[in-house]
C-alpha positions, 0 to 999 in steps of 0.5 A: 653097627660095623660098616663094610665098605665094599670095592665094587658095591657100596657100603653094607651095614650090619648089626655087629659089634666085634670088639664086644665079644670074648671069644671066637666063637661068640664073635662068629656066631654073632656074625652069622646071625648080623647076616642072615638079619641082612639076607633077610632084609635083601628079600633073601633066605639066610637058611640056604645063603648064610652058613657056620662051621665050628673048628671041627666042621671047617677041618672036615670041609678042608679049611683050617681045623682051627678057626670058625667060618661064616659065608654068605656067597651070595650076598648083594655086596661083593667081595664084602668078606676082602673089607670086613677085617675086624679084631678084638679079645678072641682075635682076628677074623680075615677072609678065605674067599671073598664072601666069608670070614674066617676067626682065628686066635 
């Protein structure tokens, strides 16, 4: 479990484990999928709330062409992307907005 402790709104606990992932890619799409379990569990529809973007796909919307992005805007836990900072082999995840993380290498 990775524990995020929110400024405003409590603790929230995933099923992610970052250090455990090689890549960026893996560490984001684990991610992505720890949320839409948690968006879910909220009574929440991780289809129309959570969302990845790939290197490629980030470049077109305006981030960065070279990190991947996961979003969950609407989530119960505000702010949570400002307390989710993590790290391990693939590098470093840090948020954009408040309520997404980017991973970088």
């Amino acid at each position: 479990m990775f524990d995020i402790q929110t400024y405003d709104t409590g603790l929230m606990s995933i099923d992610w484990e970052p250090a455990k992932y090689k890549t960026k890619a893996g560490a984001a799409k684990a991610l992505y999928k720890a949320l839409c379990k948690k968006c879910k569990e909220v009574g929440m529809d991780p289809k129309s709330e959570v969302w990845i973007m790939n290197p490629d796909e980030a470049k077109a919307h305006g981030y960065a062409g070279y990190a991947w992005h996961v979003c969950w805007e609407s989530s119960p836990w505000y702010d949570w992307g400002c307390a989710a900072f993590a790290n391990g082999k693939w590098g470093h995840c840090e948020t954009y907005w408040g309520f997404d993380l980017g991973f970088y290498d």
